[in-house]
C-alpha positions in Angstrom: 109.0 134.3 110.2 106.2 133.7 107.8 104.3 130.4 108.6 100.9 128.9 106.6 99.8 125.7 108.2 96.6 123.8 107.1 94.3 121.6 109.2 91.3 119.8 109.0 92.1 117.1 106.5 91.3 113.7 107.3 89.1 110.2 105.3 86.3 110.7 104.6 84.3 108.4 102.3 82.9 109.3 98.7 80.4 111.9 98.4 81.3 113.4 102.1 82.9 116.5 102.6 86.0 118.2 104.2 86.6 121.4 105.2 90.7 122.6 105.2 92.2 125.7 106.7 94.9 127.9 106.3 96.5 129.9 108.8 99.0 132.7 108.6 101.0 134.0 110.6 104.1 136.2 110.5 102.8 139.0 108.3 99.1 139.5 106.7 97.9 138.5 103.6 94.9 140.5 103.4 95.8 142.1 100.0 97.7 138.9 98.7 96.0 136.1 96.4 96.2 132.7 98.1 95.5 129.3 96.1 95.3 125.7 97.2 97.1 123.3 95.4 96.9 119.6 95.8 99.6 116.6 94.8 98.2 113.0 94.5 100.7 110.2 94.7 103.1 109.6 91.7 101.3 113.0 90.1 102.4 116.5 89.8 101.0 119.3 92.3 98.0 121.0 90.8 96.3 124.1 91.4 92.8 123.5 92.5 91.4 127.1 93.5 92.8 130.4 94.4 91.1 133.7 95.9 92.5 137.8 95.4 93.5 139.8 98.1 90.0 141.3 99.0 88.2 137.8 98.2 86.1 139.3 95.4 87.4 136.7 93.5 87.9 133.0 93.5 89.2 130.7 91.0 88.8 126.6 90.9 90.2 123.7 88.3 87.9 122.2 86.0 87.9 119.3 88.1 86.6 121.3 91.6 84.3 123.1 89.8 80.9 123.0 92.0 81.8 121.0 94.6 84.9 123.3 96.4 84.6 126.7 97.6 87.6 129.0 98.8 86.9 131.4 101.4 89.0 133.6 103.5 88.5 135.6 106.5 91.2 139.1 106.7 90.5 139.1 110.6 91.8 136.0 111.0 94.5 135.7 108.4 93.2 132.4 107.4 91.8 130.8 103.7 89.3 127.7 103.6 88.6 125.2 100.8 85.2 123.8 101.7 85.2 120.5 100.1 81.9 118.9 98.9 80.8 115.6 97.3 84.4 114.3 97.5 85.7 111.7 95.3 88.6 109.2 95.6 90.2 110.9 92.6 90.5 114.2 95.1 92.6 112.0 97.4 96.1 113.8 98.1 98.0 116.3 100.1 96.5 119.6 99.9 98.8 122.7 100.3 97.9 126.2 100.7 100.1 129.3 99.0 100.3 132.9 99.1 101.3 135.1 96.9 103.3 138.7 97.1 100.3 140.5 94.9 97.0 140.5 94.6 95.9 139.0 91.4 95.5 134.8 91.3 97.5 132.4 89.1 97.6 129.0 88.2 101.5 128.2 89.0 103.1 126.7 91.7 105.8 129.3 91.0 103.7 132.5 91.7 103.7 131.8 95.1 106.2 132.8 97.5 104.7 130.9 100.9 103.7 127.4 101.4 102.4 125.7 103.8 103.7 122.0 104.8 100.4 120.3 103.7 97.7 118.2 105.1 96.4 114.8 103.6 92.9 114.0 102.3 91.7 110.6 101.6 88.9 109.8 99.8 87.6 105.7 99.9 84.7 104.2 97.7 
């Protein structure tokens, strides 16, 4: 049974940072891209970042760019999002994904394993 669960969200006021993880288990994603998506109340999920299979590459939204950084460590089967400078507008459930291949997308639907989720809230 393949499980992803995230930790280490929390509140956190403007301008502080967060750091969320993703662990798998189940079966290893070490050549699979993995993304973190995030949906704020009353909005659609969004893709904020995603890494390939090795890690040699990392992708982030617009809106992350410069203050988030994905990471992942093979040994461990686990993907971070290191969250920096942190706005309200960042507030929302983040969710981690992996995907069957190696190459990052943008879509909710190229993944085939999600995690449950883990909230972060930003205050002014």
């Amino acid at each position: 049974q393949v499980q992803l669960v995230e930790s280490g969200g929390g509140s956190v006021q403007a301008g502080g940072s967060l750091r969320l993880s993703c662990a798998a288990s189940g079966r290893t994603f070490s050549k699979n891209a993995m993304g973190w998506f995030r949906q704020a109340p009353g909005k659609e999920r969004e893709f904020v970042g995603g890494i390939t299979g090795s890690g040699d590459g990392t992708y982030y939204a617009d809106s992350v760019k410069g203050r988030f950084t994905i990471s992942r460590d093979t040994a461990k089967n686990t993907m971070y999002l290191q969250m920096n400078s942190l706005k309200p507008e960042d507030t929302a459930v983040y969710s981690c994904a992996a995907r069957l291949v190696y190459g990052v997308v943008f879509v909710e639907n190229g993944y085939a394993y999600w995690g449950q989720g883990t909230q972060v809230t930003v205050s002014s």
